[in-house]
N, C-alpha and C positions, 0 to 999 in steps of 0.2 A: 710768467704762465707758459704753460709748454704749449704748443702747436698743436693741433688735432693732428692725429695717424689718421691717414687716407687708404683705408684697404679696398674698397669698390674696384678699381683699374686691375688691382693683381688679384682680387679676388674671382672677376671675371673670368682672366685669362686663365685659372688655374682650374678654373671648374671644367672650362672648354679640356682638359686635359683627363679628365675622371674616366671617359671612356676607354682610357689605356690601360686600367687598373684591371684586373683581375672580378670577375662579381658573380652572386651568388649561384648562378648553372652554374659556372664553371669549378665555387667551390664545390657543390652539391655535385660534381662528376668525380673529383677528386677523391672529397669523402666515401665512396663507394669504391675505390679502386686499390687492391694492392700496390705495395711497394715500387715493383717492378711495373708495373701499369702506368702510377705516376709518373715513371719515369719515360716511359713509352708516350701517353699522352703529354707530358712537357715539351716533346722533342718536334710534338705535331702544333703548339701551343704557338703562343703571343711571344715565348721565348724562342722560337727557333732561330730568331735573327742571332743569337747572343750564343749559338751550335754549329760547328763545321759540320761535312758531309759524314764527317765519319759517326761512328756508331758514338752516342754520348753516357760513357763513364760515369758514373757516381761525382768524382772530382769534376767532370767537365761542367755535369750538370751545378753542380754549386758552385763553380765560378761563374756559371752563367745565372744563377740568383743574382749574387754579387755585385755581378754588372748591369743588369739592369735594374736593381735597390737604384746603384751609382748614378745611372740616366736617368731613372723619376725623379730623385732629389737635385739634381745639378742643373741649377739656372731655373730655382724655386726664389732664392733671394734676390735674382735678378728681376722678378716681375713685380716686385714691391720697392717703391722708390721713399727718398725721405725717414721719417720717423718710421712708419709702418716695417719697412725694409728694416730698422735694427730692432723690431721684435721678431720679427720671422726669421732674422737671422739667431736669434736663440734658438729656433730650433732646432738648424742646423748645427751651431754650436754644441747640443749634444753629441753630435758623430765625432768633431773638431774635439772635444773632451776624450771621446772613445778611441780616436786615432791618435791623441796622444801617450794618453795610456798604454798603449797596445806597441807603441815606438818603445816607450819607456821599458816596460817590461822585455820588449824583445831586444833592447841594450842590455838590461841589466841579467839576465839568464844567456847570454850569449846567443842569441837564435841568427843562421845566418842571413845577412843584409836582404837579401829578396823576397825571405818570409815577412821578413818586417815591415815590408814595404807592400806587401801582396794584403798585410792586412789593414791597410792605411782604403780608406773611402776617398778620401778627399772631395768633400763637396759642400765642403763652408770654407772658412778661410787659411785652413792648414792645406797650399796646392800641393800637388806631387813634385814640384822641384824642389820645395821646400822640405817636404816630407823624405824626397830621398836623400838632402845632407843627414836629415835626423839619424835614418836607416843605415846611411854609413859611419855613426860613428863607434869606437873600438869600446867603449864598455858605455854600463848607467851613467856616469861623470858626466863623462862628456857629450850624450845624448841632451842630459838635462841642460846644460851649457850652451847648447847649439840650439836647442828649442826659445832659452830665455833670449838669445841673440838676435831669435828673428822676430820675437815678442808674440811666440804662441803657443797655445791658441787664441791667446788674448792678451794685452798687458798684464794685464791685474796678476793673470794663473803666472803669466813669466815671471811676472816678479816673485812670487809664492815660490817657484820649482828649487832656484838654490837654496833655500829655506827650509823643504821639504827632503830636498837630498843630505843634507848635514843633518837633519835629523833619521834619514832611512841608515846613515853610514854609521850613526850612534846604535841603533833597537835593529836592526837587522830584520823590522818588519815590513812586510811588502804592502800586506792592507794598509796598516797604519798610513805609508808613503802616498799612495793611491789614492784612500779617501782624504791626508789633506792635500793632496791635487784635485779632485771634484770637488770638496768644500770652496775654495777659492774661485772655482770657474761658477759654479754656482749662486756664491754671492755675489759675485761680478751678472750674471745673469738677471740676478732679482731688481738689482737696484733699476738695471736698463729696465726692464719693462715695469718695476713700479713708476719709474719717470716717463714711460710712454702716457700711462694712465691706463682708463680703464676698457680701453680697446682691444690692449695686450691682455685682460685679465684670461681667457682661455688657456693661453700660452703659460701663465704664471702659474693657472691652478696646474696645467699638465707638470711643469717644473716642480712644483713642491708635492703632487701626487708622487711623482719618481722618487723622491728624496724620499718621504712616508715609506712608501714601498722597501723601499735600498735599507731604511733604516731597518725597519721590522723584520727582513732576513737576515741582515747582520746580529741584530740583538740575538733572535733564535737558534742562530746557525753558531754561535760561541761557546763552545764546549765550556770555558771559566765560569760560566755564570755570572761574567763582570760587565761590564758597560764598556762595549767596542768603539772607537772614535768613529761617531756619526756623521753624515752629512748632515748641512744646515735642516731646521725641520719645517715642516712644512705645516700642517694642522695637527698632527699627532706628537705629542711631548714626551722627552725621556722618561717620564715617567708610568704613562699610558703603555708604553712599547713592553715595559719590565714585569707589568699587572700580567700585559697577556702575556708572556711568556708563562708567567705562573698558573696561567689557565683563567685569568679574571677580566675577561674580554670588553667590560663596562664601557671604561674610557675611552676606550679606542676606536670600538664603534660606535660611539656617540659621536665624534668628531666622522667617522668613516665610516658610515651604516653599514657599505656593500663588502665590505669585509667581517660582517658578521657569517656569514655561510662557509665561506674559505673557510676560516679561522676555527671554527668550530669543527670542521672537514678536521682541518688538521690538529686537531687536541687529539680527536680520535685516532688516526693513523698515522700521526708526526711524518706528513709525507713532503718536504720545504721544496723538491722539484712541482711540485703536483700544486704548491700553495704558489709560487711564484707564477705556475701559469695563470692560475684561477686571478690573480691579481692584475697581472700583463690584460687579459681577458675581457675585465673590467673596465678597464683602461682604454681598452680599443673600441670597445662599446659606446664610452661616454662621447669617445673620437668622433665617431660615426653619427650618434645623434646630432650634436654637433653640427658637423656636415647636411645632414639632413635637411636642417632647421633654415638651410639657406640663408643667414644673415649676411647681408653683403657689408656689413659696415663694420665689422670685427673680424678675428681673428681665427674665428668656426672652422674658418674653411683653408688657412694653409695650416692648421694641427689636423681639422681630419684628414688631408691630402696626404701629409706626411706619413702620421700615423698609421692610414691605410696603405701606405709602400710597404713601412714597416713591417705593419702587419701581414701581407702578403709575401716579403720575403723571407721571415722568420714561420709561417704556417708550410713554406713550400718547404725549407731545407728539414723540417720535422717530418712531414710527410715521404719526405726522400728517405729518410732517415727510420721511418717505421715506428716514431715516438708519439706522434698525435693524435689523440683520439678523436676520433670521426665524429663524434657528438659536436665537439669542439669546436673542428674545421667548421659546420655545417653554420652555423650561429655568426662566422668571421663573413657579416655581408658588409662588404664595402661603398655599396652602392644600391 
């Protein structure tokens, strides 16, 4: 019989930290402000520690998102010990997925070593020393080589990665390569917190929402009309995904009601930036309830924590960026 996860000690400590996040005045000042104004009030913000003196740049300003994403999440799985601590660490595990990826791709297109490493998070268990052998190495080969070496971001994906590369060096395809690297970190995901039980179930539905998600823009987003290799699925089945492509939206919101609205958005205007928000959106909502609900005995409260960094740094570099719509912003309460 497995152990009870104990989240009450980290769930505590992590809420005493909520007040650092970003919350609704300050989105509702945002939302009101041009471009250039965001960028003006960031510079007067909770971000200026992460600003030199000097005047901050578009780049400055979004390495200074960046950096402090990096300081909200880092020493999150530290305040959960035991069992609780390897569910929370899946969540971190998504960046540890992201920063593999992002190595890999910047080995295998040649990008140089500093960029690859500039797009590395590190704040699960892929650290920057580790991360920078990755960054240094001379092509895809031997990045993937060096990743399986140090057995990350997980066992399970290292052992997947030479697997994956002898198949990317046969098909010449990148997604293909990619998604089965998430598929393997993801099953290795599932199984840990279906064996937590059902403490982790927050974490598992946030995991198999992403994968839904991830599925349903791949399916949509393939010009063939074929069946793109999926991540594992989550409540939505290949075969629900292929309906709604065809405009037969039944199945799939039956399993995912709140993706009836999107979906429907997008029959009419085929807009997949515009649907992928509207989904993210969703996602961050259910976060926040979540959070809300104050359950100290589950797992509520490091996905909403998470999530709302998340979310807080992917609304700023939009808003910097002159892409968000302000309806949008206004709705992303954190707290």
């Amino acid at each position: 019989m497995t152990p009870r996860a104990d989240f009450i000690a980290g769930n505590t400590r992590l809420r005493a930290r909520l007040p650092a996040l970003l919350g609704p005045f300050e989105y509702e000042q945002f939302a009101s402000l041009s471009r250039s104004e965001v960028a003006e009030r960031l510079a007067a913000s909770i971000y200026r520690p992460y600003l030199s003196r000097d005047p901050a740049g578009d780049l400055r300003l979004l390495d200074a998102v960046g950096r402090r994403l990096r300081d909200l999440l880092r020493g999150v799985r530290g305040l959960y010990g035991g069992i609780a601590g390897t569910a929370v660490g899946v969540l971190l595990a998504r960046h540890d997925l992201r920063d593999t990826l992002a190595l890999l791709r910047g080995a295998r297109t040649g990008q140089p070593a500093v960029d690859r490493l500039a797009a590395v998070m590190g704040v699960g268990a892929l650290d920057q020393r580790s991360a920078a052998d990755v960054a240094a190495a001379p092509d895809g080969a031997t990045a993937a080589f060096r990743l399986a070496a140090h057995r990350l971001p997980d066992p399970l994906t290292a052992g997947a990665l030479p697997r994956a590369w002898e198949r990317y060096e046969l098909t010449g395809d990148p997604d293909e390569f990619e998604t089965a690297v998430a598929a393997a970190a993801i099953d290795g995901w599932i199984d840990r917190l279906e064996w937590v039980g059902r403490a982790a179930r927050p974490i598992l539905e946030l995991i198999q929402a992403e994968s839904d998600r991830a599925n349903l823009l791949a399916v949509l987003r393939d010009p063939a009309l074929q069946m793109p290799r999926l991540l594992p699925t989550g409540l939505v089945p290949e075969s629900a995904l292929l309906a709604a492509r065809r405009g037969d939206l039944q199945t799939a919101v039956a399993t995912r009601p709140s993706w009836r609205q999107p979906l429907e958005r997008h029959l009419h205007n085929e807009n997949l930036p515009a649907l992928e928000w509207d989904l993210a959106m969703d996602l961050w909502r259910q976060a926040v309830r979540g959070l809300r609900r104050d359950d100290p005995l589950g797992a509520d409260v490091p996905v909403g924590y998470v999530l709302a960094a998340e979310c807080e740094a992917r609304t700023i570099r939009l808003l910097l960026a002159g892409t968000a719509p302000a309806h949008d912003v206004r709705d992303l309460l954190v707290r």
